[in-house]
N, C-alpha and C positions, 0 to 999 in steps of 0.2 A: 172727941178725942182725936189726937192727932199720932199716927204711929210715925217711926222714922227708918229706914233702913239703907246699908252704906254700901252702894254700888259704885264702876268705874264705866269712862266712856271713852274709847281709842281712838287717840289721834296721831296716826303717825305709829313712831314706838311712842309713845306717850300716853298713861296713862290717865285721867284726870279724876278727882272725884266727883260723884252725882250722888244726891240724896233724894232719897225716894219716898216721895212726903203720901199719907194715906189718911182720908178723911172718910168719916161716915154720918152725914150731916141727913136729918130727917129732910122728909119729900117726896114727891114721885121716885119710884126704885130706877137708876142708873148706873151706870159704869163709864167714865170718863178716865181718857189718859191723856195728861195736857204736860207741857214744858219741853216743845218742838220733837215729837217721836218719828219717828219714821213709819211705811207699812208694818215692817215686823216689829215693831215695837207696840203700833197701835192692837198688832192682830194678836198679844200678849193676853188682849182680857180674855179671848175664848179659850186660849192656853190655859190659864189660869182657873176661869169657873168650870173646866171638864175637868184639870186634874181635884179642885177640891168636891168634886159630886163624886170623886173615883173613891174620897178618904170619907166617904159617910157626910160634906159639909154641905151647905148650901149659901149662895151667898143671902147679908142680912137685906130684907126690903127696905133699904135707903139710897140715898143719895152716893154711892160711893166714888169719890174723887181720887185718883194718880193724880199725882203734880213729882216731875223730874227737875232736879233743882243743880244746877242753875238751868232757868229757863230759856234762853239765850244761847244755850252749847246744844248742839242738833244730837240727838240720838239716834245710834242707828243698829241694827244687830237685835240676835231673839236673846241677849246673855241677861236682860234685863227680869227675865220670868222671874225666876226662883225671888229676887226682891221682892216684887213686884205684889211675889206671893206671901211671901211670909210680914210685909209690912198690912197688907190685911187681915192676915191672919193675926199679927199682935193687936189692928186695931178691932178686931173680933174679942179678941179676950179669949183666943185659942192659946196661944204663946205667950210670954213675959216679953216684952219691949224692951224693958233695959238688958235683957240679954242682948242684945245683938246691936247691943252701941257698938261696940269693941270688936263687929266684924265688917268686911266685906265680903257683899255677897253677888255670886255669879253663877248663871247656868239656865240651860235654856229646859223648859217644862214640857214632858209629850201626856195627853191625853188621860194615859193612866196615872200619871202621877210621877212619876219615874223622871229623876233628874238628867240630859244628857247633856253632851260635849256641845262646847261650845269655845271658837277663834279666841284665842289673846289670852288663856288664865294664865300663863307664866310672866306675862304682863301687868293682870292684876294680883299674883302672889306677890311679885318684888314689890309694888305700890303699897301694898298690905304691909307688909316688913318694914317698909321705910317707915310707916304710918304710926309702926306698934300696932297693929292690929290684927284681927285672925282672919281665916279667908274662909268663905265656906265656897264647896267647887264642886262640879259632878263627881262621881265615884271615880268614873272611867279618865277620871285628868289628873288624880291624885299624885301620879309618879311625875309628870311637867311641875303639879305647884308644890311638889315635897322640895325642888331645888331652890327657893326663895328662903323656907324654913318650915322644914317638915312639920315641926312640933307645933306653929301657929295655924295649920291644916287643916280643915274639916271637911272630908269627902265623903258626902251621899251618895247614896242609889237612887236613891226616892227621898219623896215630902215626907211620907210617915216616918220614915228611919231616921234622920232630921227631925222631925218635932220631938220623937222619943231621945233623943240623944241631947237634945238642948235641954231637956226637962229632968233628965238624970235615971230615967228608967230603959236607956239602951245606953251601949257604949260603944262608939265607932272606932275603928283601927286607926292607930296613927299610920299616914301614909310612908311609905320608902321611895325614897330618888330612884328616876327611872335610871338603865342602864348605862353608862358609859362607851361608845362605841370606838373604839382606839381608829388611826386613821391606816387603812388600807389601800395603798394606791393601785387604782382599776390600769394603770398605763404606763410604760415605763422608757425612756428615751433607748434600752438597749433594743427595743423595739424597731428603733428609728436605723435604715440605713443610707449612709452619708450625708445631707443636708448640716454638714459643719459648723458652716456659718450659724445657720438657724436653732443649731444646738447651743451653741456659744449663746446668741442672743439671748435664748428662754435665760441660761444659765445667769448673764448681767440681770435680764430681768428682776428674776427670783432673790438673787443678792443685792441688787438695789432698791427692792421694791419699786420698777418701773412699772411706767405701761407701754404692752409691745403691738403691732399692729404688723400683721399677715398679711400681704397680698399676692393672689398668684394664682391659677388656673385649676379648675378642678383637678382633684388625683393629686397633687402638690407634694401633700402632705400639712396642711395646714390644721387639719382638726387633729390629727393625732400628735404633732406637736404639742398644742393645744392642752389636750387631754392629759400630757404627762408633766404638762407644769406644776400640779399641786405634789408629786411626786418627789419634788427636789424643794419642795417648801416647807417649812418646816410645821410642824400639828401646831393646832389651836391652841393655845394659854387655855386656864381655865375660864379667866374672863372674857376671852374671845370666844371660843366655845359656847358660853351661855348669851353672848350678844347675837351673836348669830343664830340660836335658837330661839331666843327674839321676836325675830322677823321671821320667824318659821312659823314661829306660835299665831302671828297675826294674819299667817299665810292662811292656815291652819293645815301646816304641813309637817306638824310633831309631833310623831306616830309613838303612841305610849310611853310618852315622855323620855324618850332614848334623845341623849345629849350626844354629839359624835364632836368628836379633836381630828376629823378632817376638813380639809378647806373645801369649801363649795365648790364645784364648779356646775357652771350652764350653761346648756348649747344652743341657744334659741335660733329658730330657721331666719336665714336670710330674710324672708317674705313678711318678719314679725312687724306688729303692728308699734308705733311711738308708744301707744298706751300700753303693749304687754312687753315693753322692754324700761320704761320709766314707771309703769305704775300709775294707778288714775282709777277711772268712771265714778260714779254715783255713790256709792261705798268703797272707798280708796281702797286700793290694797299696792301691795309691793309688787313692783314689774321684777322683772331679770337682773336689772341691773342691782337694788336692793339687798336679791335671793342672793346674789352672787360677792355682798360683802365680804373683805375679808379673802377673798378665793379669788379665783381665775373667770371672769368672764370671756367668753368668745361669740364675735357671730361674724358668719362666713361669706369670708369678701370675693368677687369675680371679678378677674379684669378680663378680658380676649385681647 
């Protein structure tokens, strides 16, 4: 028997699908996880047999196969566990399979069982929503994936609360959208005094949607300029607001799903590396420039 379960993999902001194919084929007893995983993808299986020895399970003495489909797209990240898990678990005959056609599932597995946070779910709730389909997500990310569509939501603690929940003998909370945080500007140009010109500028700036560029000697005044541009900008759309939560999500910088309608800004040191200002290494993430969608980036220029 073949179980199937519908996980995502990030590229970029882009979500893609992956199926999480589970085989339990007689033979020497094994655990294999094949379809290009990365370390923490591969180090899933021990995630995965200590959380189920935590629920009373053992795995069965067979052959058991992962296969991450498509084969071909590199996986990377621990968001894969909870599939991972429960696609053995339906090909155990612990859970129903055709339950969880109709989800996608993400979250990373500790030890005891206990599902936790894991980079990108407000990434794969919208993929979900586009999909028609439901999301299942750690407890602690409920208020990030209630913004895609609360109602297709399924937020765990744990494996057990999950299994009882899909089987109809627990029932889990629908989750609520995390807070709205209106934008409060930290800097204010009456801050500023005389630098006229440079006041003027920010101001074309901000009304033109330009890009402005500072140079001039420490003390200047150029970061607190700087600082007061999102000030005279106007708040995030709602649809801006959640793109930019986005890249916050992938960051994994979306602290209980609090959405804010202020414009970004970031101050990255002069001495910042190419890679922590574009974004990059081994597991991509968002540099500076990214964070700073949307908003005001700055990084601090010297001339003598």
């Amino acid at each position: 028997m073949v179980a199937l379960v519908r996980t995502v993999a990030y590229l970029g902001l882009e979500a893609r699908s992956v199926e999480v194919q589970c085989q339990l084929a007689p033979g020497l007893p094994a655990f294999n996880i094949v379809g290009l995983p990365d370390k923490a993808v591969g180090e899933s299986r021990e995630r995965v047999r200590a959380a189920l020895a935590a629920m009373g399970l053992a795995l069965p003495p067979k052959r058991i196969t992962i296969n991450l489909s498509p084969a071909d797209l590199p996986k990377e990240g621990s968001h894969y566990d909870l599939a991972v898990a429960l696609a053995l678990l339906a090909a155990m005959g612990v859970t129903d399979a055709e339950q969880l056609v109709d989800h996608v599932v993400v979250g990373e597995l500790a030890l005891d069982g206990r599902i936790v946070a894991s980079p990108g779910v407000l990434l794969a709730a919208m993929h979900a929503a586009a999909d028609d389909k439901r999301l299942i997500c750690p407890a602690s990310q409920r208020a990030e994936a209630a913004w895609a569509d609360g109602e297709a939501v399924i937020a765990a603690p744990d494996l057990i609360s999950l299994l009882n929940h899909l089987k109809g003998t627990q029932q889990l909370p629908a989750p609520d959208a995390g807070a709205i945080e209106m934008a409060v500007p930290k800097a204010d140009l009456k801050q500023v005094k005389g630098q006229e010109t440079a006041k003027r500028a920010l101001e074309i700036a901000a009304a033109g949607g330009h890009n402005l560029l500072m140079i001039g000697p420490p003390g200047a005044g150029k970061s607190l300029l700087a600082s007061c541009l999102p000030g005279i900008l106007p708040p995030l759309t709602s649809g801006e607001a959640l793109e930019t939560s986005m890249v916050q999500s992938v960051a994994g910088l979306l602290e209980d799903g609090r959405i804010s309608r202020a414009r970004p800004f970031r101050a990255p040191h002069h001495s910042a590396s190419m890679a922590a200002l574009t974004g990059g290494g081994l597991k991509v993430k968002p540099g500076e420039v990214s964070l700073a969608h949307l908003g005001s980036p700055r990084r601090s220029s010297k001339v003598s």
